[in-house]
C-alpha positions in Angstrom: -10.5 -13.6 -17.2 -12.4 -10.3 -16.7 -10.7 -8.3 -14.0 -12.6 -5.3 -12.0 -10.5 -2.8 -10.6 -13.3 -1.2 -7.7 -11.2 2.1 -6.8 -9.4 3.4 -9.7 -7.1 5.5 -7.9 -3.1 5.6 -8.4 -2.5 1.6 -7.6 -6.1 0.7 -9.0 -5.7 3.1 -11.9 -2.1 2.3 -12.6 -2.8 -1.3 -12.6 -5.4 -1.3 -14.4 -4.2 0.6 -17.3 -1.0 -1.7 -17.5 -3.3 -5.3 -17.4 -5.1 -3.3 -19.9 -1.9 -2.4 -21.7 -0.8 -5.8 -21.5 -4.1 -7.3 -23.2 -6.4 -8.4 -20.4 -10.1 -7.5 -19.8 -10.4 -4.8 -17.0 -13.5 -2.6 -16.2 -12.5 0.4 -14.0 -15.2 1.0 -11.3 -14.8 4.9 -9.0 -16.4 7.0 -7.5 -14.7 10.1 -9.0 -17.3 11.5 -11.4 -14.4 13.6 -13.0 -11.9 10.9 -13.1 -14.7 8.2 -14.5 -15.4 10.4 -17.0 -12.0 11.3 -18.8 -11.2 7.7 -18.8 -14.5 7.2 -20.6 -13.4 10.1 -23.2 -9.5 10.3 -23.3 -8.7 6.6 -21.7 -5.6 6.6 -18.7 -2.3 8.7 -19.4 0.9 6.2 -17.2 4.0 8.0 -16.8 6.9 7.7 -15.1 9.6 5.3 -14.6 8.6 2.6 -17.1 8.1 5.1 -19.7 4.9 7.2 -20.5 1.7 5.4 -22.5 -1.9 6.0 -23.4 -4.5 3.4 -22.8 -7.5 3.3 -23.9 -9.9 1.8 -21.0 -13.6 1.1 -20.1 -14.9 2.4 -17.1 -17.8 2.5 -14.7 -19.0 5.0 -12.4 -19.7 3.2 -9.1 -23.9 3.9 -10.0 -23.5 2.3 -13.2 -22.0 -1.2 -11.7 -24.9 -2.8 -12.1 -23.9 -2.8 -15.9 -21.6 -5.4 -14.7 -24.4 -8.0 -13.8 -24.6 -9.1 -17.6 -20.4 -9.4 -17.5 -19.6 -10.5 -13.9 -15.8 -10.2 -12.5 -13.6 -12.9 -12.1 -11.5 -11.2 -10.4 -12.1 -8.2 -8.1 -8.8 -6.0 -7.2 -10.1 -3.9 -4.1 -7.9 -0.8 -4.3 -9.6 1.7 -1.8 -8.6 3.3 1.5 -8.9 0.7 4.5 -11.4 2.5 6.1 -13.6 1.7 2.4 -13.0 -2.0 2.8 -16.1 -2.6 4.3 -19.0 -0.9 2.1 -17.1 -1.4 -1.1 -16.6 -5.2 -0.5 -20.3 -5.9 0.0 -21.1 -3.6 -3.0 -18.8 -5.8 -5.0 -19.9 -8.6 -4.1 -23.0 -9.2 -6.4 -20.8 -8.9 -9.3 -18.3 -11.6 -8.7 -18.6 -14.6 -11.0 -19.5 -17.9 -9.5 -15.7 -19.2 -9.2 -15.1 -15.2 -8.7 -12.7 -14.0 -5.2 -11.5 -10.5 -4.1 -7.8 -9.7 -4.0 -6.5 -6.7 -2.1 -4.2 -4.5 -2.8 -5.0 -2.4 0.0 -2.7 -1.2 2.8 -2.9 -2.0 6.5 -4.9 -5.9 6.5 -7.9 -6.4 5.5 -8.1 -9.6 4.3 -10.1 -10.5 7.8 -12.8 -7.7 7.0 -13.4 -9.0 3.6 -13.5 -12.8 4.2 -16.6 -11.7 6.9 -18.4 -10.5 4.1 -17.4 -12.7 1.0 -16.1 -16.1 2.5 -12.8 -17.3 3.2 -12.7 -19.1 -0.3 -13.2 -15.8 -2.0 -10.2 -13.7 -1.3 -6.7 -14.0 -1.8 -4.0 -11.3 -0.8 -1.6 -9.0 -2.8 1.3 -7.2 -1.2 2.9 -4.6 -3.1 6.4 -4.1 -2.7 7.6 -0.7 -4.3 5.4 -0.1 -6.7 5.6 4.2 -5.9 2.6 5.8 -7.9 0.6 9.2 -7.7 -2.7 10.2 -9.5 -1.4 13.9 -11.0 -4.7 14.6 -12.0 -8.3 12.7 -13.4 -7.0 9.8 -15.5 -3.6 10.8 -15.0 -1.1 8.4 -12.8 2.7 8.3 -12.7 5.0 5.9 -11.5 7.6 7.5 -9.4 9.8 4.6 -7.6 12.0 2.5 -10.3 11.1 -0.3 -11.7 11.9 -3.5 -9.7 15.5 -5.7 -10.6 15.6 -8.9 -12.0 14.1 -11.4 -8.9 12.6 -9.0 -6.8 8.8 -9.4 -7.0 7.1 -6.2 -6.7 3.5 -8.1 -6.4 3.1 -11.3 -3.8 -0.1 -13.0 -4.5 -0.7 -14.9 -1.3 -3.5 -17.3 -0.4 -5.0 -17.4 3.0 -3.9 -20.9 3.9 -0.2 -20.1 2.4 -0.6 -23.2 0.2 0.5 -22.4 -3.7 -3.1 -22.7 -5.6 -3.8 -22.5 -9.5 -5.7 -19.3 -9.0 -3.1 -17.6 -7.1 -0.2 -18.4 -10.2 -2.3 -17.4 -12.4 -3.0 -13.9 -11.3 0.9 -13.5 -10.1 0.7 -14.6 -14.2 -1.6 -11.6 -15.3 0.4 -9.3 -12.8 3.9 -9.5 -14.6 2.0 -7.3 -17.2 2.9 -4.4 -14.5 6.0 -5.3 -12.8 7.5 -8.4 -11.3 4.9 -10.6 -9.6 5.3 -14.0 -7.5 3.4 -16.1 -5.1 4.0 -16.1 -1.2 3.8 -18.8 0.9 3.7 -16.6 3.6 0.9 -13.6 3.3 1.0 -12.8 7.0 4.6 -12.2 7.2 4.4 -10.3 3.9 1.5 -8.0 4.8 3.1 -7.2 8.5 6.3 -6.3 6.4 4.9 -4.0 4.3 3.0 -2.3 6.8 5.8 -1.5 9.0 7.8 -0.1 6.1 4.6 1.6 5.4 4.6 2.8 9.3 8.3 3.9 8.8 6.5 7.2 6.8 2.7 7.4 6.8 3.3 9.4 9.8 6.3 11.4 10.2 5.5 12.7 6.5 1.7 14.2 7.0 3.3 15.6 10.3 6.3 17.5 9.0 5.5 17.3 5.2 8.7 15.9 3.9 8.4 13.7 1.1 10.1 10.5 1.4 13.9 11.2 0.5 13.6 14.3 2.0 12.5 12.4 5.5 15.9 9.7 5.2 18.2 12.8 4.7 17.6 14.5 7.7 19.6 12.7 10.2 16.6 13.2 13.0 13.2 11.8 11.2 15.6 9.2 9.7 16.7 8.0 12.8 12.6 8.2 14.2 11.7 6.3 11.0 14.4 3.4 12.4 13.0 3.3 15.7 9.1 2.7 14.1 10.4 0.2 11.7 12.3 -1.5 15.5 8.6 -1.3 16.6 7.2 -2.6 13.9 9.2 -5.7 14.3 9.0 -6.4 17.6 5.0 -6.8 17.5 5.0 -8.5 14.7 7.6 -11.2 16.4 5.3 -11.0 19.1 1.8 -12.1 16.8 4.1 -15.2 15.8 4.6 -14.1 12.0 7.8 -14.5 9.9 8.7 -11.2 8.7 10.5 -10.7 5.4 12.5 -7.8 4.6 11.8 -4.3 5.3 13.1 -1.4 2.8 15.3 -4.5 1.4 16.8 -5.3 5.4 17.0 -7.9 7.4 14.8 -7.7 10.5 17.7 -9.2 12.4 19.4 -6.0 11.2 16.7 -3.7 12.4 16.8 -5.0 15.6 20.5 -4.9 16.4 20.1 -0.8 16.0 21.0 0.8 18.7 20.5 4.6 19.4 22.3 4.7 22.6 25.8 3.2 21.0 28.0 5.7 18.7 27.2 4.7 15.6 24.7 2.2 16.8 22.5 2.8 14.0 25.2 3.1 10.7 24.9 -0.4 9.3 20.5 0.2 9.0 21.7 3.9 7.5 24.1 2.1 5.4 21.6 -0.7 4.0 18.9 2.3 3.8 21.2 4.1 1.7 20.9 1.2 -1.1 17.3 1.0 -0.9 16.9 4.9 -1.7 18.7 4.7 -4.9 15.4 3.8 -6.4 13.5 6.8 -4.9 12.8 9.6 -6.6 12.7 12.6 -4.8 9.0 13.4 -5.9 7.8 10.2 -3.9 5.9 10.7 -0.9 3.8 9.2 1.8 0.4 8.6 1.2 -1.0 9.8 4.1 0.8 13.3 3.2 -1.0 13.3 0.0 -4.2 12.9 1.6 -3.8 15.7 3.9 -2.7 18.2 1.2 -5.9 17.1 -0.6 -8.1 17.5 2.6 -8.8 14.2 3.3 -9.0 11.5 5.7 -5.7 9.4 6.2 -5.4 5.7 6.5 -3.5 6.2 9.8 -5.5 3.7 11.7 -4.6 1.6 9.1 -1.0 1.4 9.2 0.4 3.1 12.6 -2.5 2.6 14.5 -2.6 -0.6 13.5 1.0 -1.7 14.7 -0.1 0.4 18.1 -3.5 -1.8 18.3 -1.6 -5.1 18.0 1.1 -3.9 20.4 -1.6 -3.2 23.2 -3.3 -6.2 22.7 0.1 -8.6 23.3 1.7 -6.0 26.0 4.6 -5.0 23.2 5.5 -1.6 23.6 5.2 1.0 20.7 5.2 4.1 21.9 5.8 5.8 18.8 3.3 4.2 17.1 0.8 5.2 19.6 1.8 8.7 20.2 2.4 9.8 16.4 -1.2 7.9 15.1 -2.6 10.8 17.8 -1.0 13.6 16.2 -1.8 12.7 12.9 -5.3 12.4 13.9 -4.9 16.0 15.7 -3.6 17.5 12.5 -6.3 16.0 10.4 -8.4 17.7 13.1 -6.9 20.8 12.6 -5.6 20.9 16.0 -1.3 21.0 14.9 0.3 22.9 12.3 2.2 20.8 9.9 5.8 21.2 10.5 9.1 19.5 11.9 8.2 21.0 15.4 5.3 18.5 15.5 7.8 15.7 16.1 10.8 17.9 17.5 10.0 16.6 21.0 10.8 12.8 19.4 14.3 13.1 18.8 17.5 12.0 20.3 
């Protein structure tokens, strides 16, 4: 199986450097001259919680993909921003193999976007649970969230259809050469999970730049995070899907929060209080990463995503919709990045 990772950033490159470390075929493709070419010269440097290696990798810059023609992908892991989907998935398409699909290990859900361009035969989804990485620098990536335990798979292959498929075992197969890795049955419900754990940071963090243990400490933007994640479920109840855990609890539990009881919130606190054991204190949102590096978040993506759905089915999200502005105001310029940007939010 040859494997194309097409945006070599922290998931793609982290990924790609363990399949590689685990003896597969991968050909990095990015379009980060300076990050293409130390891979090409010093190979990937993976740090972090399952220990620090050097891998030796072979990689493309996105103009020299048409090497790929003579050696076409079987398998094409679409790692780049959301609002990438699009352009990168028809680029890629030429060099799939003839049995060849796309899997994404995007946030948000694109699966829609790329079965427009490909076919609904060609893709298959990936949810990544946990997985907590940072590029630190070109060919650099570390992994900052622990290791998964025993059981808990950190990758869920999914098919469109939710029916368990050869294709779909054996990449879940390949995949336990990073981390735990299992097929789903249930995509949908996976990716709407994911999303609104996702949602639970991508915005308070850009907005008041606390990385994620920092934001579950303070009582305040802990308490706004709940009340996204109660969003989050509510829509997706309302869109039909079967939600899975979020930040390892229930959605039942979620739910039965309740900010106008004493105490109405301290069994989600308590449960949340497990889950952050395998934080690290460096880990952060990756929205706030892009906005310390100057660039465009994936907002739309995840909060304004949840918002979106909401408005089409009548579900209320007010937080959704009002934080997915401000984020798009301090990309703009327009806020200062700060707790006062969300003051106005709390109890």
């Amino acid at each position: 199986m040859h494997i194309g990772i097409f945006g070599a950033g922290s998931v793609g490159a982290y990924v790609g450097g363990m399949l590689v470390r685990g003896g597969h075929q991968v050909t990095m493709i990015d379009l980060w001259s300076e990050h293409v070419a130390h891979m090409k010269q010093h190979g990937l440097s993976l740090s972090g919680s399952q220990g620090k290696f050097h891998v030796p990798v072979h990689a493309l810059h996105l103009s020299e993909a048409q090497a790929l023609l003579n050696n076409k992908v079987d398998v094409a892991i679409l790692c780049v921003k959301s609002y990438d989907t699009e352009w990168m998935t028809l680029f890629l398409r030429d060099y799939l193999s003839s049995d060849g699909y796309v899997l994404s290990m995007q946030n948000g859900m694109n699966e829609e976007a790329i079965a427009h361009l490909v076919g609904w035969g060609r893709v298959v989804g990936c949810v990544l649970n946990t997985i907590g990485v940072e590029m630190t620098g070109p060919g650099q990536v570390m992994r900052w969230m622990k290791p998964a335990p025993p059981g808990y798979p950190v990758f869920r292959i999914g098919e469109m259809h939710g029916r368990v498929t050869p294709r779909a075992l054996q990449i879940a197969e390949v995949l336990k050469s990073c981390d735990h890795a299992d097929v789903t049955t249930n995509l949908w419900g996976e990716r709407w999970s994911k999303l609104t754990n996702n949602a639970t940071a991508s915005a308070i963090g850009p907005l008041t730049g606390m990385g994620i243990v920092e934001m579950f400490a303070h009582r305040d933007t802990r308490r706004l995070s709940i009340k996204l994640a109660q969003e989050g479920v509510l829509v997706g109840h309302a869109m039909g899907l079967q939600l899975e855990k979020i930040s390892s609890i229930a959605p039942e539990v979620w739910l039965a929060g309740n900010p106008n009881v004493p105490d109405g919130f301290a069994q989600i606190e308590k449960e949340l209080k497990k889950w952050e054991e395998r934080l690290d204190v460096t880990g952060q949102a990756s929205t706030l990463h892009d906005i310390r590096r100057g660039r465009r978040t994936e907002i739309d993506s995840i909060n304004g995503l949840i918002a979106q759905k909401a408005h089409e089915l009548g579900v209320a999200a007010p937080l959704h919709t009002t934080l997915t502005a401000r984020v798009k105001q301090l990309e703009a310029g327009e806020l200062i990045q700060g707790i006062d940007t969300i003051k106005d939010l709390f109890d």
